[in-house]
LUMROTI-496655 format. One record per residue (C-alpha): x, y, z; residue in three letters. Coordinates in steps of 0.25 Angstrom, whole numbers, padded with zeros to 4 digits, always signed. Example, Ala and Ser with C-alpha at 12.3 -4.5 7.8 and 13.67 -1.06 7.14 Angstrom:
+0049-0018+0031ALA
+0055-0004+0029SER
This chain:
+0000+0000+0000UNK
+0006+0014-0004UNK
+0001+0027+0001UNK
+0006+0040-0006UNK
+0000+0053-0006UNK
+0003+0067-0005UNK
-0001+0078+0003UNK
-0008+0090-0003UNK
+0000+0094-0015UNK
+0008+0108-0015UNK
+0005+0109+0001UNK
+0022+0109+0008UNK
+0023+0099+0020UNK
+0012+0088+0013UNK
+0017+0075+0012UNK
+0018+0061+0006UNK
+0016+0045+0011UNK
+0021+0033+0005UNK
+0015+0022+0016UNK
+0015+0007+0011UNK
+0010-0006+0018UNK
+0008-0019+0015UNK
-0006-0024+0019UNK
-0005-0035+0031UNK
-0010-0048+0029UNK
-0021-0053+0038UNK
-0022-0069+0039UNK
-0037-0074+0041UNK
-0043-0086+0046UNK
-0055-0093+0039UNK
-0067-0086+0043UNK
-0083-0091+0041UNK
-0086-0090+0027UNK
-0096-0081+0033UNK
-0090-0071+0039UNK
-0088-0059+0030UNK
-0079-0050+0038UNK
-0064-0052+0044UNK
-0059-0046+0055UNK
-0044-0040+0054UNK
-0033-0042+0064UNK
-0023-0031+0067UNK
-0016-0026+0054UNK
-0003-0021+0053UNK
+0002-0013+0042UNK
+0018-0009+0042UNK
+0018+0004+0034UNK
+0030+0010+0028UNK
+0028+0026+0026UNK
+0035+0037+0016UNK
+0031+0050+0020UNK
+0037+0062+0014UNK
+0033+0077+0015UNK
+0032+0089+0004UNK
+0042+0101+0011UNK
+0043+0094+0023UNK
+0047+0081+0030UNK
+0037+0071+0037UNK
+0035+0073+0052UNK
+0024+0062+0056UNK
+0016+0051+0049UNK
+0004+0046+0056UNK
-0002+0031+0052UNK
-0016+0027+0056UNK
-0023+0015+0052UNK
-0036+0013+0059UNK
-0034+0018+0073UNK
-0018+0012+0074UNK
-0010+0026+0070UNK
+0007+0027+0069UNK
+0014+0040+0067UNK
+0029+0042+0062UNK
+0037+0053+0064UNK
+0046+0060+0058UNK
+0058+0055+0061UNK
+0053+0042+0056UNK
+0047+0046+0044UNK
+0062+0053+0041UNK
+0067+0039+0041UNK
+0061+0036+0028UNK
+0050+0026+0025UNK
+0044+0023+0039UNK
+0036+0010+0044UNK
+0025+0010+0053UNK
+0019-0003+0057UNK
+0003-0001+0061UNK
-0005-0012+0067UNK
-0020-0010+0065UNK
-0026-0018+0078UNK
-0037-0026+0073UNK
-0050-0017+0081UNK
-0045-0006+0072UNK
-0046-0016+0059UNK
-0061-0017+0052UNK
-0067-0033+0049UNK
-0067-0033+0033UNK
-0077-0038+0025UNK
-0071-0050+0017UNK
-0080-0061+0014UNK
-0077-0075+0011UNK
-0061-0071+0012UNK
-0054-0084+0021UNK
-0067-0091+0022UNK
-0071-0106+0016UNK
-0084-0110+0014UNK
-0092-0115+0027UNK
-0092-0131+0026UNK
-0103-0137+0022UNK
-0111-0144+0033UNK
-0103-0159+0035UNK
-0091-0153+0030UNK
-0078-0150+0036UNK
-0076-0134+0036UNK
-0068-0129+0025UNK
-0057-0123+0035UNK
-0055-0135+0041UNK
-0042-0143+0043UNK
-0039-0151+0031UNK
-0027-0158+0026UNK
-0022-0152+0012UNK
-0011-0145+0006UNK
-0004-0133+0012UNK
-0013-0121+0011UNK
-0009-0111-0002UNK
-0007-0094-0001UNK
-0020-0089+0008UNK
-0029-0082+0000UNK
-0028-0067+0003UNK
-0034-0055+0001UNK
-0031-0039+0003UNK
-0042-0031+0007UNK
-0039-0015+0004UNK
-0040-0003+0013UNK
-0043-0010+0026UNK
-0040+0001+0034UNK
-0033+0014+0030UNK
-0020+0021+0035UNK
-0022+0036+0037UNK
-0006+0043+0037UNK
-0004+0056+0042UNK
+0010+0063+0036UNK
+0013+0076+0043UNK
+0024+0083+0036UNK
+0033+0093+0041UNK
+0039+0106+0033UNK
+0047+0114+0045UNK
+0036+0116+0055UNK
+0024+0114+0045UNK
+0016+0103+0046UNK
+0008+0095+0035UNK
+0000+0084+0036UNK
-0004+0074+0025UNK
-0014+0062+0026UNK
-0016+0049+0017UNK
-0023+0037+0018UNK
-0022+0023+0013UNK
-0030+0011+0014UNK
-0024-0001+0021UNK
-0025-0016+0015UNK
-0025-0030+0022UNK
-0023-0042+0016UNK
-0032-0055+0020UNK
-0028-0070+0020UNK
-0033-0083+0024UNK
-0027-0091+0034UNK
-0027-0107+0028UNK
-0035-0113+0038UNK
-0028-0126+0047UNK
-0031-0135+0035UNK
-0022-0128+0026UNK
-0030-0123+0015UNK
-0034-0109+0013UNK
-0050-0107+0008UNK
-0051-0099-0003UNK
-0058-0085-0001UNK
-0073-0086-0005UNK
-0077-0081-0018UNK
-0084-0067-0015UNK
């Protein structure tokens, strides 16, 4: 994921972010076929920041993903690219709708269930899927120009990747067709 955007144009002091992350991968367990939406645990993004300032330097870069905020200074933000670890607890996560995504079929009445153990082959890749814009980090850039300062906002969705966990038999049900 890539955020870049500029403050207002032709205004001294506005500035400009460069914030990358790679969307963490959540493993699932087979749910009921019925149930329809999936509760997130905590997510961690790792996000590595570029800011840079028009006529002036960066002097704080402020982070906030639902209610889990960081700030960098400007010291470490002189450093060069910066990394910033933000674990989004899972209260502060929203269920997502996803139907029939790490779920089998229920068993029909007589039959074993379709998740249970069973001898086979060693289970393949899991199925996964990424779901886009889950949550949304909100950056805050003040930039300093001698003892001006200028602030500039941006906003960028966050993704997360779903999979399925291959239950005890070894073999990972495919996702329902939707």
């Amino acid at each position: 994921m890539l955020l870049a955007g500029p403050g207002a144009a032709g205004e001294p002091g506005h500035g400009r972010v460069t914030l990358t992350a790679q969307a963490p991968r959540v493993t699932l367990p087979g749910v009921p076929a019925e149930r329809r939406f999936i509760d997130l645990p905590s997510l961690e993004y790792a996000f590595e920041i570029e800011a840079e300032c028009d006529g002036g330097v960066p002097h704080s870069l402020s982070v906030a993903v639902a209610d889990t905020r960081a700030t960098l200074s400007e010291s470490e933000l002189a450093a060069g690219p910066a990394r910033l670890v933000l674990r989004v607890p899972a209260k502060q996560t929203p269920p997502l709708a996803i139907d029939g995504f790490c779920t089998a079929p229920p068993a029909a009445p007589g039959e074993a269930s379709a998740d249970a153990a069973a001898p086979g082959p060693a289970a393949g890749p899991s199925p996964s899927l990424e779901v886009p814009g889950v949550l949304s980090a909100q950056v805050a850039l003040v930039c300093r120009d001698g003892e001006a300062r200028h602030m500039s906002w941006f906003s960028r969705a966050l993704d997360v990747t779903l999979a399925c966990e291959p239950p005890a038999g070894g073999t990972v049900p495919p996702p329902a067709d939707r």
